[in-house]
C-alpha positions as CSV (number, residue, x, y, z in Angstrom):
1,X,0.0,0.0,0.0
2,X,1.1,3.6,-0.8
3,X,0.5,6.7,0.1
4,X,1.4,10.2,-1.4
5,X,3.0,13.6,0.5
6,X,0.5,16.4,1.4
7,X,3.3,18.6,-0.1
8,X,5.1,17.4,-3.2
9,X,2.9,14.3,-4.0
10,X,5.6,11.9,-4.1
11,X,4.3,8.2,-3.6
12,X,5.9,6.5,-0.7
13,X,5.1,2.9,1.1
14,X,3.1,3.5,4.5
15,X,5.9,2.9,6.6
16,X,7.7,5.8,5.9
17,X,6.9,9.0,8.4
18,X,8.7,11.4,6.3
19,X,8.7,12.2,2.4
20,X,12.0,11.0,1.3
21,X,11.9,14.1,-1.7
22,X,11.1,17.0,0.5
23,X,11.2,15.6,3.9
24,X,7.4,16.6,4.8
25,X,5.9,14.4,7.6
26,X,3.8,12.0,6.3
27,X,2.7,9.9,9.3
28,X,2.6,8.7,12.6
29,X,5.5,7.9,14.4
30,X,3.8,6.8,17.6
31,X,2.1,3.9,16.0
32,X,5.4,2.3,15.4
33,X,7.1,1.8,18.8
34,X,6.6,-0.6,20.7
35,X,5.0,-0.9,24.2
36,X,8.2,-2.2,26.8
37,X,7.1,-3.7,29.9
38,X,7.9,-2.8,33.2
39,X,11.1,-5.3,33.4
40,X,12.2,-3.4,30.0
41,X,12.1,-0.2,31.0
42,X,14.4,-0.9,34.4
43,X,16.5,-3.2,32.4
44,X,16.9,0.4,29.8
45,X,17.1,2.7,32.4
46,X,19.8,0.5,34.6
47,X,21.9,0.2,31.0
48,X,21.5,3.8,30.3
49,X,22.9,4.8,33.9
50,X,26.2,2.0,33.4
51,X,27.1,4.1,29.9
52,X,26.6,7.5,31.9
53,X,28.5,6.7,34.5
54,X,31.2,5.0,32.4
55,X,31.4,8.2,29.9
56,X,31.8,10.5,33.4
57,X,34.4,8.2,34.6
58,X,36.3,8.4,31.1
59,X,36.1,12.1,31.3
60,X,37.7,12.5,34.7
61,X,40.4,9.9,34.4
62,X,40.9,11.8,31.3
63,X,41.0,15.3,32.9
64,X,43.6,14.2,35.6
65,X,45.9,12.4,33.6
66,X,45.8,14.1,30.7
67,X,46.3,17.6,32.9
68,X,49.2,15.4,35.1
69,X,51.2,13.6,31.4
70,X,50.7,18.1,30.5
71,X,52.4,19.5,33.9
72,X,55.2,15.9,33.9
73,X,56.5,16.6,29.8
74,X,57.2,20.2,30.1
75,X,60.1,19.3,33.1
């Protein structure tokens, strides 16, 4: 099944949300995700908060050896 852009009137398959020729949305977006249960969501939430806290830790072992390898070349 097609259907056509409001805007430029290019022809398109029904799973697209956005004309591919001009970019205009087409559809809904909502319709396509996914309900997560409960379990999910914690199991998303609990990896989300493992990368955060990993990029943090990155960036302050960067930040205080990067700054100490900068203050120990120079001598």
């Amino acid at each position: 099944m097609m259907k056509s852009c409001p805007l430029c009137s290019t022809e398109m398959p029904e799973r697209y949300n956005y004309c591919y020729q001009c970019g205009e949305y087409v559809g809904d977006t909502g319709s396509f995700l996914q309900e997560s249960t409960p379990e999910e969501k914690q199991v998303q939430q609990r990896q989300e908060r493992v990368i955060h806290y990993g990029c943090l830790l990155i960036i302050v072992l960067w930040a205080l050896f990067g700054l100490w390898f900068c203050v120990n070349i120079n001598r």
